[in-house]
N, CA, C, O and CB atoms as a CASP TS submission, in Angstrom:
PFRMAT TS
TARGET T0000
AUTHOR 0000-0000-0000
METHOD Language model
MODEL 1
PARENT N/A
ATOM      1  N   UNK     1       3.319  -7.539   3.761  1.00  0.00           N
ATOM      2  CA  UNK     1       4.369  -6.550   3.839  1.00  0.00           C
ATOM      3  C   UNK     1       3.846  -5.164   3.442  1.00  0.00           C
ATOM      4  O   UNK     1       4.350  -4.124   3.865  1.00  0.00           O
ATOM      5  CB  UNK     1       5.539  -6.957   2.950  1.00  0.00           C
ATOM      6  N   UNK     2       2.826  -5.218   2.619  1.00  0.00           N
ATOM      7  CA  UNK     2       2.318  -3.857   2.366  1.00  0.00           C
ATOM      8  C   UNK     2       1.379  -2.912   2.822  1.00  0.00           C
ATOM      9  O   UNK     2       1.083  -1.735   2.617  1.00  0.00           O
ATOM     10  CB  UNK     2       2.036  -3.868   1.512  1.00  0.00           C
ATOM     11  N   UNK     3       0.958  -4.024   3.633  1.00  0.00           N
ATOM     12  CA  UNK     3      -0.176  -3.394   4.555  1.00  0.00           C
ATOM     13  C   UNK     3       0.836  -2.940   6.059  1.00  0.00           C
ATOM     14  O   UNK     3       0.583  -2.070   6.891  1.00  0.00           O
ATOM     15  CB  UNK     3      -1.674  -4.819   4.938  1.00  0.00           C
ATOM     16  N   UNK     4       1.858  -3.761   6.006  1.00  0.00           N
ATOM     17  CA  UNK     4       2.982  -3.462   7.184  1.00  0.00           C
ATOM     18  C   UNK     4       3.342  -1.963   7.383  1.00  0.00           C
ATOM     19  O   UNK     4       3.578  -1.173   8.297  1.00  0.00           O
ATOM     20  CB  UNK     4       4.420  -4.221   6.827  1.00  0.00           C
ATOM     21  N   UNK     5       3.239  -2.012   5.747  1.00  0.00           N
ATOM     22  CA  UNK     5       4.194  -0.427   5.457  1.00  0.00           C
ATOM     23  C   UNK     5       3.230   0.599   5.658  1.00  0.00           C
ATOM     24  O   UNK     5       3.627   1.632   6.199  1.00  0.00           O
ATOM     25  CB  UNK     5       4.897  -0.133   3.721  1.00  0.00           C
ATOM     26  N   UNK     6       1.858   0.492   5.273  1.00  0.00           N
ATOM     27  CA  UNK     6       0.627   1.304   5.364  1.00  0.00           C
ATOM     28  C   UNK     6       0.695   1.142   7.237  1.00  0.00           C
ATOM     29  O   UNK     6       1.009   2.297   7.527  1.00  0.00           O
ATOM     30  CB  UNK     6      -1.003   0.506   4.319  1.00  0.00           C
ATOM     31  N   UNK     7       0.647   0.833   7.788  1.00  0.00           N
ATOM     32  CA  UNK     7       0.520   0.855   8.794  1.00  0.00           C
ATOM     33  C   UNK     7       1.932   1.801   9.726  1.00  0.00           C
ATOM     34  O   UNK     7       1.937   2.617  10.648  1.00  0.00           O
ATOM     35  CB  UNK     7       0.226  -0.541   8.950  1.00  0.00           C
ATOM     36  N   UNK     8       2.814   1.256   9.024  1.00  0.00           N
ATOM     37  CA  UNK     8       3.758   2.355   9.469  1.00  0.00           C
ATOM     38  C   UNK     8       3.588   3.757   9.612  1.00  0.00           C
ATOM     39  O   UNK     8       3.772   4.637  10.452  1.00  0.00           O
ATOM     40  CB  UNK     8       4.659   2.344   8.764  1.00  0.00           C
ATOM     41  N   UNK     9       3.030   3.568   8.095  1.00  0.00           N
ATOM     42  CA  UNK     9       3.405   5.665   7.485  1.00  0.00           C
ATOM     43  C   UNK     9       2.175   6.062   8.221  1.00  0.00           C
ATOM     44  O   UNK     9       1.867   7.253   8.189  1.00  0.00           O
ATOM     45  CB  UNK     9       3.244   6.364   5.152  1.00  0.00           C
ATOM     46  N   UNK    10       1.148   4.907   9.130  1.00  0.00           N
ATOM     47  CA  UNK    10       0.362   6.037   9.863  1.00  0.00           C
ATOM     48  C   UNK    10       0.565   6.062  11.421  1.00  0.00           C
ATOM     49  O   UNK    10      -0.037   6.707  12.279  1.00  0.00           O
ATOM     50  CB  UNK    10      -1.210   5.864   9.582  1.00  0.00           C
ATOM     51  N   UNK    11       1.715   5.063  11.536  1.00  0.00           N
ATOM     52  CA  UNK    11       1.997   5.089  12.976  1.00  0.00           C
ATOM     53  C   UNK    11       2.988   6.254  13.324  1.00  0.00           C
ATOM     54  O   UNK    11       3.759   6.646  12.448  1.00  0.00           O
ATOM     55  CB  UNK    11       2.594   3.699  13.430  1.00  0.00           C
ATOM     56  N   UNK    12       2.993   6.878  14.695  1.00  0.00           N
ATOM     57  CA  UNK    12       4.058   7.785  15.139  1.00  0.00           C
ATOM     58  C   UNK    12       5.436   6.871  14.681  1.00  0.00           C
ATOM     59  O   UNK    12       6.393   7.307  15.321  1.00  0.00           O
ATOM     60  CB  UNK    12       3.923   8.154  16.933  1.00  0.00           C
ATOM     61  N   UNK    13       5.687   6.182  14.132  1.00  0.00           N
ATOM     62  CA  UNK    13       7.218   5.848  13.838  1.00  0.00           C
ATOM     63  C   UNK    13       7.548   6.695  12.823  1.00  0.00           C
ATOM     64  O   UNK    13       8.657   7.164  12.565  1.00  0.00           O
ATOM     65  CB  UNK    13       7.565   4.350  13.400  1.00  0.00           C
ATOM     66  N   UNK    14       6.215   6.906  12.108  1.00  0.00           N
ATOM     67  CA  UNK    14       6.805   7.695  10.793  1.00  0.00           C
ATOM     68  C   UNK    14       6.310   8.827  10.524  1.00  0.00           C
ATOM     69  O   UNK    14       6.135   9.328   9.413  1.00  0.00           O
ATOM     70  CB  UNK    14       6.663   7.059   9.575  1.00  0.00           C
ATOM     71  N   UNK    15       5.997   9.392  11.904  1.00  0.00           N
ATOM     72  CA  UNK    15       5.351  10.693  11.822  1.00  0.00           C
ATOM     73  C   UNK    15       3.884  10.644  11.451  1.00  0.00           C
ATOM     74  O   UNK    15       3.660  11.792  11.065  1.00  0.00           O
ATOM     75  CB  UNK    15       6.061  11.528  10.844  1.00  0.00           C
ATOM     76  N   UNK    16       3.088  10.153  11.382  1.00  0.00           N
ATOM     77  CA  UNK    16       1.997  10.231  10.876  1.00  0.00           C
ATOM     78  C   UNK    16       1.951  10.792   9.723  1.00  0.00           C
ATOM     79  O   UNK    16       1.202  11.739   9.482  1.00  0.00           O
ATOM     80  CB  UNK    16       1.289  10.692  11.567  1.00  0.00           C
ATOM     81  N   UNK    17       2.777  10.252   8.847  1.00  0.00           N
ATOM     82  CA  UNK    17       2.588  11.193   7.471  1.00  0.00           C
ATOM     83  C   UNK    17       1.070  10.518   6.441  1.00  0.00           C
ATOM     84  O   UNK    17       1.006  10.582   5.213  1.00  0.00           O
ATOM     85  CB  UNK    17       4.407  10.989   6.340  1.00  0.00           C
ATOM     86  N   UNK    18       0.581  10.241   6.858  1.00  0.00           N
ATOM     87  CA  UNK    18      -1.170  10.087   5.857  1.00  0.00           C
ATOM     88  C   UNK    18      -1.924  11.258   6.419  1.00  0.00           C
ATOM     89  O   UNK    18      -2.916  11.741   5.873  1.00  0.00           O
ATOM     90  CB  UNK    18      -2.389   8.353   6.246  1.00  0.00           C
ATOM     91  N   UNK    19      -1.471  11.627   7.385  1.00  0.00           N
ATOM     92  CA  UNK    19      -2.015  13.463   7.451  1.00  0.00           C
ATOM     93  C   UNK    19      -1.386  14.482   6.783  1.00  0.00           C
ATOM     94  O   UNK    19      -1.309  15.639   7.198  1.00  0.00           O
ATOM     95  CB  UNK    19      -1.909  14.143   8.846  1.00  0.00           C
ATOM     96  N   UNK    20      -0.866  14.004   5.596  1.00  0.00           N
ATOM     97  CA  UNK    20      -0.628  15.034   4.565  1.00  0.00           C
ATOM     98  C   UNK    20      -1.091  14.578   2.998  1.00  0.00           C
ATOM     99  O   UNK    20      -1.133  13.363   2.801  1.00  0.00           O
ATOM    100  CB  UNK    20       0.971  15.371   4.614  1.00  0.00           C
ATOM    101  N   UNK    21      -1.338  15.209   2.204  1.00  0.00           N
ATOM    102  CA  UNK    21      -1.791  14.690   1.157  1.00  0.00           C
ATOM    103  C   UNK    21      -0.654  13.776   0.258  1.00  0.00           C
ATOM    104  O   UNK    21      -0.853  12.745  -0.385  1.00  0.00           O
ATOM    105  CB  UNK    21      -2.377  15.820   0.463  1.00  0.00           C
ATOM    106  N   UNK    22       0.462  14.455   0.434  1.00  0.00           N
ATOM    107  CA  UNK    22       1.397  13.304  -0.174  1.00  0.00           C
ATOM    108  C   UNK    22       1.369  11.951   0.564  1.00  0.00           C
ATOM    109  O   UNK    22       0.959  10.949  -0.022  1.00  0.00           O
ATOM    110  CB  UNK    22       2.917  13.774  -0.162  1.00  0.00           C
ATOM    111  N   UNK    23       1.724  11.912   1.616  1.00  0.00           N
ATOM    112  CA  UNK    23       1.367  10.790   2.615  1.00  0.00           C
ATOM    113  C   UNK    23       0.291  10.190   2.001  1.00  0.00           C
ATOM    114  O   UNK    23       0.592   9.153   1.410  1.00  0.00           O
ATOM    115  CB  UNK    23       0.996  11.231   4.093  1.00  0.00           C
ATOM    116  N   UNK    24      -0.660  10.452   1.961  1.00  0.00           N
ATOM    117  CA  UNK    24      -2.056  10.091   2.243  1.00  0.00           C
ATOM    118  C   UNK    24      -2.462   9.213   0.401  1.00  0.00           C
ATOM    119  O   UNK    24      -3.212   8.289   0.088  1.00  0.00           O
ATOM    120  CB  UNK    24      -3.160  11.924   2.771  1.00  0.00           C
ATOM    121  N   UNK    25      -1.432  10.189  -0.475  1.00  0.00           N
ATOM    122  CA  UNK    25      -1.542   9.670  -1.472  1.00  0.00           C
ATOM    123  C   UNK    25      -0.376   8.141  -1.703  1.00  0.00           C
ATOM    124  O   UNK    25      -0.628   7.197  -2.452  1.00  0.00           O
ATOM    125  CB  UNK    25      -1.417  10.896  -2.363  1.00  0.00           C
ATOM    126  N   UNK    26       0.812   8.277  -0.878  1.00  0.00           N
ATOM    127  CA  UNK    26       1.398   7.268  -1.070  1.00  0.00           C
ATOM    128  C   UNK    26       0.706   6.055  -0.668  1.00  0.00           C
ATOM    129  O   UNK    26       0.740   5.002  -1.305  1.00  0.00           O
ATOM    130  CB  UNK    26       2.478   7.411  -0.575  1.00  0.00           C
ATOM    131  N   UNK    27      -0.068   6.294   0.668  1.00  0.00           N
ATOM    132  CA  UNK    27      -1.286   5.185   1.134  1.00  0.00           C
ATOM    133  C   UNK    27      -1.813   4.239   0.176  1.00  0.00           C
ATOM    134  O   UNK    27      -1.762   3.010   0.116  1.00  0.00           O
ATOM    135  CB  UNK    27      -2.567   5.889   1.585  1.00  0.00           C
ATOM    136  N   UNK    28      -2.497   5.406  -0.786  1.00  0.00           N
ATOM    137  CA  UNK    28      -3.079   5.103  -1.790  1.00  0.00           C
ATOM    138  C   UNK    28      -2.291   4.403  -2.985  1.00  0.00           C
ATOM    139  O   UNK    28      -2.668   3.359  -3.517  1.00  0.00           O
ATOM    140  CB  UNK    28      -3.637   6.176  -2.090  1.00  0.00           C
ATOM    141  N   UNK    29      -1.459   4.920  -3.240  1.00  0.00           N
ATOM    142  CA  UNK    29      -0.398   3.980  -4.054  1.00  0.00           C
ATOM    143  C   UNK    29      -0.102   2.164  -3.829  1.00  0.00           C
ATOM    144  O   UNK    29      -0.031   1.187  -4.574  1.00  0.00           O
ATOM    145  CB  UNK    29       1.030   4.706  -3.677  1.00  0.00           C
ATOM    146  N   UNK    30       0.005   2.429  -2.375  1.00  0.00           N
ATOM    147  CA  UNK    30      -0.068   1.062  -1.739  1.00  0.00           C
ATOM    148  C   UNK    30      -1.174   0.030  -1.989  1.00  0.00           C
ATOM    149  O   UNK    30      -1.049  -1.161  -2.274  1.00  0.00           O
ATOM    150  CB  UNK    30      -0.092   1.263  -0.405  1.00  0.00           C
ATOM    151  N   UNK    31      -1.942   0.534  -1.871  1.00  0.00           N
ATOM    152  CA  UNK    31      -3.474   0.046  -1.609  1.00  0.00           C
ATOM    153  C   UNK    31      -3.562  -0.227  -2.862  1.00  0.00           C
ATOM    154  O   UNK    31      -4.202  -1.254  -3.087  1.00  0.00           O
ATOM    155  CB  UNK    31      -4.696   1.048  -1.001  1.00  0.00           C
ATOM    156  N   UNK    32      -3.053   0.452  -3.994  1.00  0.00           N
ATOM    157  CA  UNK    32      -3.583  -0.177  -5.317  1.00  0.00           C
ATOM    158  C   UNK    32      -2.803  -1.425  -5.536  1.00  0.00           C
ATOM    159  O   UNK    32      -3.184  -2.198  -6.415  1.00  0.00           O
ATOM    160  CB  UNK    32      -3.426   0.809  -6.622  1.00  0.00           C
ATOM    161  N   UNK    33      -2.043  -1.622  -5.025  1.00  0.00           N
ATOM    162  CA  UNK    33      -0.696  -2.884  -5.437  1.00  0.00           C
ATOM    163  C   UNK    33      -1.216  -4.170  -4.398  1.00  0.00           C
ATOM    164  O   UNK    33      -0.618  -5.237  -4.537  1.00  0.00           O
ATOM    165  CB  UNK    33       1.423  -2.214  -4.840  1.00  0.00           C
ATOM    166  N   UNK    34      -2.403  -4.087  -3.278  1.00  0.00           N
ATOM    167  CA  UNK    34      -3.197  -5.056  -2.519  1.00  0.00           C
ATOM    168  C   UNK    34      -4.034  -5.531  -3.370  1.00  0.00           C
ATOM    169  O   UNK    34      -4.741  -4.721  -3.969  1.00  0.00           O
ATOM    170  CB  UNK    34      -3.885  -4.587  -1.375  1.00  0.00           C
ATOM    171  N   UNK    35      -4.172  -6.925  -3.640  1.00  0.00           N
ATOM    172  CA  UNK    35      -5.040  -8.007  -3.841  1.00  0.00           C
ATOM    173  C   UNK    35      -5.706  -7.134  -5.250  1.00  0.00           C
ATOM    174  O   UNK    35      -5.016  -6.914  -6.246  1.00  0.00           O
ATOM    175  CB  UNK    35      -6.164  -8.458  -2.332  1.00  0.00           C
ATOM    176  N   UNK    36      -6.870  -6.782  -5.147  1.00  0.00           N
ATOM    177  CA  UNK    36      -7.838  -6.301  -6.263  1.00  0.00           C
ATOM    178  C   UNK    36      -7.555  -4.634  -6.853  1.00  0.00           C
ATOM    179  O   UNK    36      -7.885  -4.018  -7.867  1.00  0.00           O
ATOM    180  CB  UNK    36      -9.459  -6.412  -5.559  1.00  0.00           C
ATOM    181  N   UNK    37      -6.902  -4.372  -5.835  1.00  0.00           N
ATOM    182  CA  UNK    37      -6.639  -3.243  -6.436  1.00  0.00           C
ATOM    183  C   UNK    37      -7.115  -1.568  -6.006  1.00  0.00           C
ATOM    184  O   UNK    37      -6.700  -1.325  -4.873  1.00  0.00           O
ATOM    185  CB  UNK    37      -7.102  -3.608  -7.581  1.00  0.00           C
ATOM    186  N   UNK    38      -7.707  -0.634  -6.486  1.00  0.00           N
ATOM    187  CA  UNK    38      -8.752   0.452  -6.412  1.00  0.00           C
ATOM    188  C   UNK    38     -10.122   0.046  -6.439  1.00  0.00           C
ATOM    189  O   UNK    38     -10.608  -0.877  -7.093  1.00  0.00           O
ATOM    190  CB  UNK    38      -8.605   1.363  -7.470  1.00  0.00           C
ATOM    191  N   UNK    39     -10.746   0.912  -5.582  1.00  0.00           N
ATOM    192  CA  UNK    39     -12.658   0.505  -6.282  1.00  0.00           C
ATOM    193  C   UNK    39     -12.692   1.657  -7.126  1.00  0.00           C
ATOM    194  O   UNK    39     -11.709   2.399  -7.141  1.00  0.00           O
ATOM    195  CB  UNK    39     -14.395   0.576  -4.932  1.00  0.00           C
ATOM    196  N   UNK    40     -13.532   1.865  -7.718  1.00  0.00           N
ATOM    197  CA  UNK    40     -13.990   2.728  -8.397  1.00  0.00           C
ATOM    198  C   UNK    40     -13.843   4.373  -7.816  1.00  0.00           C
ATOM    199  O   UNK    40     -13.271   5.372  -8.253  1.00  0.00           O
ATOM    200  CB  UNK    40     -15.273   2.231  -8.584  1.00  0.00           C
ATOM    201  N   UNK    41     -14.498   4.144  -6.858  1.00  0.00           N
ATOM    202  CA  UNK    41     -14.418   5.693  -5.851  1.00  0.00           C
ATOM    203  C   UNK    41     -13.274   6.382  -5.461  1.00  0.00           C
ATOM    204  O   UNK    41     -13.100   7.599  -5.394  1.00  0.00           O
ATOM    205  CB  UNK    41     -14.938   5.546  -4.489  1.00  0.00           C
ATOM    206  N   UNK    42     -12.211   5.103  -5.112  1.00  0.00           N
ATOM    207  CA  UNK    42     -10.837   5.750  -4.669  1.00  0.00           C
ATOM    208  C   UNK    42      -9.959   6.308  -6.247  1.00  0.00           C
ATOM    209  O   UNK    42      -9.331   7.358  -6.378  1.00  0.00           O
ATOM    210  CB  UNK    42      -9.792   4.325  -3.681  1.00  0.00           C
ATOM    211  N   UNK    43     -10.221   5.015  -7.503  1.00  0.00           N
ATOM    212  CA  UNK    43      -9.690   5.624  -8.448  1.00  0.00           C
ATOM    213  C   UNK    43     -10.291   7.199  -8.916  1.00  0.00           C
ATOM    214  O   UNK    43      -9.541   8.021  -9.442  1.00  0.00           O
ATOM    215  CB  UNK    43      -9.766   4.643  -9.432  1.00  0.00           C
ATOM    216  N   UNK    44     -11.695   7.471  -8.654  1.00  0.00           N
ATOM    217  CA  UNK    44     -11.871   8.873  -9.212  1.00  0.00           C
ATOM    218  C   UNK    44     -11.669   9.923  -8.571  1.00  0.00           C
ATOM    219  O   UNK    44     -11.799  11.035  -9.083  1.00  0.00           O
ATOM    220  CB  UNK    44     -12.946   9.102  -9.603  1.00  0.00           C
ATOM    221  N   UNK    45     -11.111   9.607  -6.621  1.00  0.00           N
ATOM    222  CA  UNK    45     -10.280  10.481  -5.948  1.00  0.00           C
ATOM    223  C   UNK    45      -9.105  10.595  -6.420  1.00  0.00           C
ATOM    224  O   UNK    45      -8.555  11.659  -6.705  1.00  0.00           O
ATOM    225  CB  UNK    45     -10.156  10.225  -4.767  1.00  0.00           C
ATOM    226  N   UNK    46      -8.610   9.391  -6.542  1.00  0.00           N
ATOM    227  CA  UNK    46      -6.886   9.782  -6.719  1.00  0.00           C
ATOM    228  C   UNK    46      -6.249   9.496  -8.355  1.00  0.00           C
ATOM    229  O   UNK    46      -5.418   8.629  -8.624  1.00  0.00           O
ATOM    230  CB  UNK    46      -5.848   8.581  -5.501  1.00  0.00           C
ATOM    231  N   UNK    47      -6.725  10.229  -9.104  1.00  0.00           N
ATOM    232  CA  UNK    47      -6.479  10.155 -10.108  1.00  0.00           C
ATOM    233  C   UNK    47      -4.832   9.754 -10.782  1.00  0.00           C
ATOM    234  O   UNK    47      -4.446   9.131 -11.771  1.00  0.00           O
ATOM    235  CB  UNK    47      -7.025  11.196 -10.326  1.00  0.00           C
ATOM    236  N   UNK    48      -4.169  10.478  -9.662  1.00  0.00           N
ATOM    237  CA  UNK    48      -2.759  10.564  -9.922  1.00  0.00           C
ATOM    238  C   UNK    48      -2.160   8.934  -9.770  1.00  0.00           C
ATOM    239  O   UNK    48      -1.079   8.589 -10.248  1.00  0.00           O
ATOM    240  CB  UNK    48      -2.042  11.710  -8.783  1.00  0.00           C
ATOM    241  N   UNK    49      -3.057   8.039  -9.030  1.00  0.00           N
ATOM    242  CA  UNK    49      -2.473   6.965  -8.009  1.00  0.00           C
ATOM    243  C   UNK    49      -1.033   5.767  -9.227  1.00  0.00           C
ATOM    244  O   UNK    49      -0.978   5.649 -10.451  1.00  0.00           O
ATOM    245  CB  UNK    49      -4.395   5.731  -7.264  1.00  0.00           C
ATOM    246  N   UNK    50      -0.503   5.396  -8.568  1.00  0.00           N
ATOM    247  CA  UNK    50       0.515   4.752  -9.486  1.00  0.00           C
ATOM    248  C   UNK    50       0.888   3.569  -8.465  1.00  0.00           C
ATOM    249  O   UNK    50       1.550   3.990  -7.516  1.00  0.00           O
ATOM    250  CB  UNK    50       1.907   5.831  -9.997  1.00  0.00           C
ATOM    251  N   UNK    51       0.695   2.563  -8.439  1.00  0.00           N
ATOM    252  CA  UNK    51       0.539   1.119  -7.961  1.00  0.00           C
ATOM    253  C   UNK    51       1.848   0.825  -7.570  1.00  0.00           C
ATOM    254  O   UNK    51       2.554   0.419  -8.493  1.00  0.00           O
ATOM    255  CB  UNK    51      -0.010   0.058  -9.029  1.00  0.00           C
ATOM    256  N   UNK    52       2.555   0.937  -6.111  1.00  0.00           N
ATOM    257  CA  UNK    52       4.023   0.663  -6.451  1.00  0.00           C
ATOM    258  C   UNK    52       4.003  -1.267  -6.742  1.00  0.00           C
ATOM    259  O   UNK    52       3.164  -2.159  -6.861  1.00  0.00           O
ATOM    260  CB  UNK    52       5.204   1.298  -4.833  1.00  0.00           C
ATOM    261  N   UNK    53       5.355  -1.125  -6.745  1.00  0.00           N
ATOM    262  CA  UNK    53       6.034  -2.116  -7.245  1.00  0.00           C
ATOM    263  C   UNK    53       5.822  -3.449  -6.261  1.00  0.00           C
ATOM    264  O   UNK    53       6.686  -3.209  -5.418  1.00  0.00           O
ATOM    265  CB  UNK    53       7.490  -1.632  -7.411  1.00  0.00           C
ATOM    266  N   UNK    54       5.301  -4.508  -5.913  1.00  0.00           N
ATOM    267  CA  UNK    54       5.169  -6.112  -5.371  1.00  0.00           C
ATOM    268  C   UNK    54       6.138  -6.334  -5.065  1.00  0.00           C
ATOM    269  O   UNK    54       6.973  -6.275  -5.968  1.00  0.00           O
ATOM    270  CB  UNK    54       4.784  -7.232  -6.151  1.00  0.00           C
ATOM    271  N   UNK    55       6.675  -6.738  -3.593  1.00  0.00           N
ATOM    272  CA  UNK    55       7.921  -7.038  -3.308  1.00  0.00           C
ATOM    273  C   UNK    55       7.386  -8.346  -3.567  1.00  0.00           C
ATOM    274  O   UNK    55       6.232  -8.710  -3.342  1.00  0.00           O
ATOM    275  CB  UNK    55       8.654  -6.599  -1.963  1.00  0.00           C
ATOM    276  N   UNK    56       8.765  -9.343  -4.289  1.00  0.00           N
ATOM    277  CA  UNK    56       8.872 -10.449  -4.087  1.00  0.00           C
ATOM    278  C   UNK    56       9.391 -11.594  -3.368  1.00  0.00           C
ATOM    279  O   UNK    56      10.620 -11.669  -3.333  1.00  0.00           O
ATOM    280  CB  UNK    56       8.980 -10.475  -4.625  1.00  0.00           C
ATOM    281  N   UNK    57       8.862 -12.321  -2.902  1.00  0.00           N
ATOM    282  CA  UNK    57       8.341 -13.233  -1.485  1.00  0.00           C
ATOM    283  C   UNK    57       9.051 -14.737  -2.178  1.00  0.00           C
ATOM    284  O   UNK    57       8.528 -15.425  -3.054  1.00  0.00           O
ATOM    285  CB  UNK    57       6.051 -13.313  -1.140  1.00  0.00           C
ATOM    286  N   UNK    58      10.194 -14.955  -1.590  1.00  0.00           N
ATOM    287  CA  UNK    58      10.733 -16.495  -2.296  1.00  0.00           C
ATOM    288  C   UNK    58      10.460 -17.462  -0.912  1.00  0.00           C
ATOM    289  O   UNK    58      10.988 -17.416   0.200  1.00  0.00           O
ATOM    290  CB  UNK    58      12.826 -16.525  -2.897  1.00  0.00           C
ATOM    291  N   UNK    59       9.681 -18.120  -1.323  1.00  0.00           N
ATOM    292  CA  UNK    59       9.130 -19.767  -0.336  1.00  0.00           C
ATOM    293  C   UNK    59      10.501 -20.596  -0.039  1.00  0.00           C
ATOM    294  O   UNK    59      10.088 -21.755   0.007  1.00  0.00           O
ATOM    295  CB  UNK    59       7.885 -21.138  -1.519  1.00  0.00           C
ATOM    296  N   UNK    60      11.639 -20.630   0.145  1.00  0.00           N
ATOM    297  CA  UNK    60      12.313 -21.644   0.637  1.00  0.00           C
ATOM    298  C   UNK    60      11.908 -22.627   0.961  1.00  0.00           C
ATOM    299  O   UNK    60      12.734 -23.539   0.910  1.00  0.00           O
ATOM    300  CB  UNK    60      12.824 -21.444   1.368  1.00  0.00           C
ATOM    301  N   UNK    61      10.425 -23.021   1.478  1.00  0.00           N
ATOM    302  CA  UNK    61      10.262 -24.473   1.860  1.00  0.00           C
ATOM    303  C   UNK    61       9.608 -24.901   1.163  1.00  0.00           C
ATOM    304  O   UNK    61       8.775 -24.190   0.601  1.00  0.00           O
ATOM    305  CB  UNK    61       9.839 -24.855   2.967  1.00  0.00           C
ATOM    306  N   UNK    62       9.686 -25.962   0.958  1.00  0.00           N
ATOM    307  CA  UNK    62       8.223 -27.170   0.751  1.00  0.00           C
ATOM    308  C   UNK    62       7.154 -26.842   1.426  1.00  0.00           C
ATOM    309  O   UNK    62       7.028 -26.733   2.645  1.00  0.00           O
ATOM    310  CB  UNK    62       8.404 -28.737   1.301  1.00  0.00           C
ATOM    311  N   UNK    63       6.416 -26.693   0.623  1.00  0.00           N
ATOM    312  CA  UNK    63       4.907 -26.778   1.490  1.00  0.00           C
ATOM    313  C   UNK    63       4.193 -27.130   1.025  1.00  0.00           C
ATOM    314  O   UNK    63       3.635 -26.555   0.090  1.00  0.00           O
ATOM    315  CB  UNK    63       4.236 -25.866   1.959  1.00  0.00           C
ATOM    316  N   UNK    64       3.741 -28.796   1.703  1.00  0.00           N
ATOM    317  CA  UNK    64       2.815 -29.731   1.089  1.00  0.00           C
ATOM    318  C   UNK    64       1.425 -29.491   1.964  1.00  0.00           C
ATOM    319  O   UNK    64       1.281 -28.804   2.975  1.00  0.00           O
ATOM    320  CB  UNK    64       3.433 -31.361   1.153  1.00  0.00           C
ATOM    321  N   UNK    65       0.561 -30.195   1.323  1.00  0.00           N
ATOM    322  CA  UNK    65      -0.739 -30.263   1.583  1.00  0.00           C
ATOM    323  C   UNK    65      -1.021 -30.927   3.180  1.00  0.00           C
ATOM    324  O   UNK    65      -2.171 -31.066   3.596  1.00  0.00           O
ATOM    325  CB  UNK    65      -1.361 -31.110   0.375  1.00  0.00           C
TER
END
């Protein structure tokens, strides 16, 4: 879902807003809340970055092996 949304804010649906630095920083916001997180390089670009929030994902089914 979060890579859904990253993909949005750079598709014409949403204007291409990662061609602006706010944009570009919300990207980045995103990206910190994926799997591992920042590397090193992006944290000493985006100093400001703030990890949004994990939507939570409820399994309704069983899912066995």
């Amino acid at each position: 879902m979060l890579f859904k949304l990253i993909v949005l804010l750079m598709a014409a649906v949403l204007r291409s807003l990662h061609l602006t630095s706010e944009g570009l920083q919300e990207v980045v916001n995103i990206r910190a809340s994926i799997n591992t997180g920042l590397t090193d390089t992006l944290k000493k670009a985006f100093p400001l970055t703030k990890p949004i929030d994990r939507p939570v994902l409820e399994n309704k089914e069983d899912i066995s092996p």
